[in-house]
N, C-alpha and C positions, 0 to 999 in steps of 0.2 A: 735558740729561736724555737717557739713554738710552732708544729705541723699546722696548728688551725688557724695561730693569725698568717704563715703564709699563703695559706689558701684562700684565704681570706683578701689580703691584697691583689693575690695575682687577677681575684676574679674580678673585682675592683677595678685593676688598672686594663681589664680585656674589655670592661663593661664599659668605660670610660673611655678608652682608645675606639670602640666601636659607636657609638655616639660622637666623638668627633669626626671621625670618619664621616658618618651621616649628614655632618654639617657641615663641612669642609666639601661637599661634591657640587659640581656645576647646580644651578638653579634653572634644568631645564623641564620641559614638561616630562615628562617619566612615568611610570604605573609605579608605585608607592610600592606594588608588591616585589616589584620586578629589585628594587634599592634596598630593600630590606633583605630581600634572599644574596645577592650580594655582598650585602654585608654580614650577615652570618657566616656567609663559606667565606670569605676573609679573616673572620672573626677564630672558623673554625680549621683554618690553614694555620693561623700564628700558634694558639691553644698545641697543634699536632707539633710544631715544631720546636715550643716549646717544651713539650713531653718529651721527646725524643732525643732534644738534649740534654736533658736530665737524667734519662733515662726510666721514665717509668714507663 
């Protein structure tokens, strides 16, 4: 397997699991910024735990 198509997926399926995330949350009034930074450090907890099992 090549290094750059799996970099390629993984960033794909974070890009993709974060976006539904996004769609997937209640429908209630919220500050847009406040869901977005949310879902980055979600985004950026799974990313570190993934690393980490890997080991890089």
């Amino acid at each position: 397997m090549n290094k750059k198509n799996f970099y390629i997926g993984m960033g794909m399926g974070v890009l993709v699991g974060g976006i539904s995330a996004m769609a997937m949350r209640p429908k209630k009034q919220r500050c847009v910024k406040s869901v977005v930074g949310r879902t980055l450090r979600t985004m950026g907890d799974v990313a570190d735990s993934v690393s980490g099992i890997m080991g890089w």
